[in-house]
N, C-alpha and C positions, 0 to 999 in steps of 0.2 A: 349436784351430779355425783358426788363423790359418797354421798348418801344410799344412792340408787347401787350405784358400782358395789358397797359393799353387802347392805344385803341383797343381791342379786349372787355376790359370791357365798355368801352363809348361806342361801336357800342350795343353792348347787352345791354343797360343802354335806347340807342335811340330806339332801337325794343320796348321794356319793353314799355315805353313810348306810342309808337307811336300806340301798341296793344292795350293796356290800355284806349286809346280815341276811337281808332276804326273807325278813320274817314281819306276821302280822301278830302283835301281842296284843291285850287289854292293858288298861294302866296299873293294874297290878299280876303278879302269875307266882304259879309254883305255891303249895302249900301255906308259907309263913306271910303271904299274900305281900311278897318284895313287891316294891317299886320298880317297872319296867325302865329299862332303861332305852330301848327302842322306842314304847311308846310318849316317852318324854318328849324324844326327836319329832316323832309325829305331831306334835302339839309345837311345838319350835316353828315346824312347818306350817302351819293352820296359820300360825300368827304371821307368819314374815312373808310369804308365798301369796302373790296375787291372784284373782279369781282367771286371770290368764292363764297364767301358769301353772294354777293347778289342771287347768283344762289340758292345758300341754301335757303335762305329764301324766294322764292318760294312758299315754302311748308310748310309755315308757319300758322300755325290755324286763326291767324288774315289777313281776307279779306285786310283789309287796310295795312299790311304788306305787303303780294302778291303784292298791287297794286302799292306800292312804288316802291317796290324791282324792277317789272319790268319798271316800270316808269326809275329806275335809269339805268338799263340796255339797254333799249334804248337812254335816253338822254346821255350818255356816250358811246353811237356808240359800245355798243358790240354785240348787239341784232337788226336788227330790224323789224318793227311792222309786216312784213308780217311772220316772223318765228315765233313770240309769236301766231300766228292763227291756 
């Protein structure tokens, strides 16, 4: 249980987060092609974040949440792109 509780708080912790900046990167940006630091968090979230919960968050006030959420839901083969249309 105490398992559940805490990543349940990281996944809400990388939303939080990932709202907060409000933006959709690739894994690398910017000319010297750095490591994103947002898109790190997106992959945090792929990993920790249930196929519920990413369903939930959906509907999330933050575009760039939506946009993960379903980013992860297709790259995880539960969705694909012609049904998010």
């Amino acid at each position: 249980m105490l398992l559940a509780v805490s990543s349940c708080q990281d996944v809400d912790s990388l939303v939080s987060s990932i709202a907060k900046e409000n933006t959709v990167e690739c894994d690398v940006v910017g000319l010297a092609g750095s490591s994103s630091s947002i898109h790190k968090k997106f992959e945090k979230l792929k990993r920790k974040a249930s196929e519920e919960k990413l369903i939930e968050l959906t509907n999330h006030d933050s575009l760039a949440v939506v946009g993960y959420s379903l980013y992860a839901l297709v790259d995880k083969k539960l969705v694909t792109p012609d049904e998010l249309l």
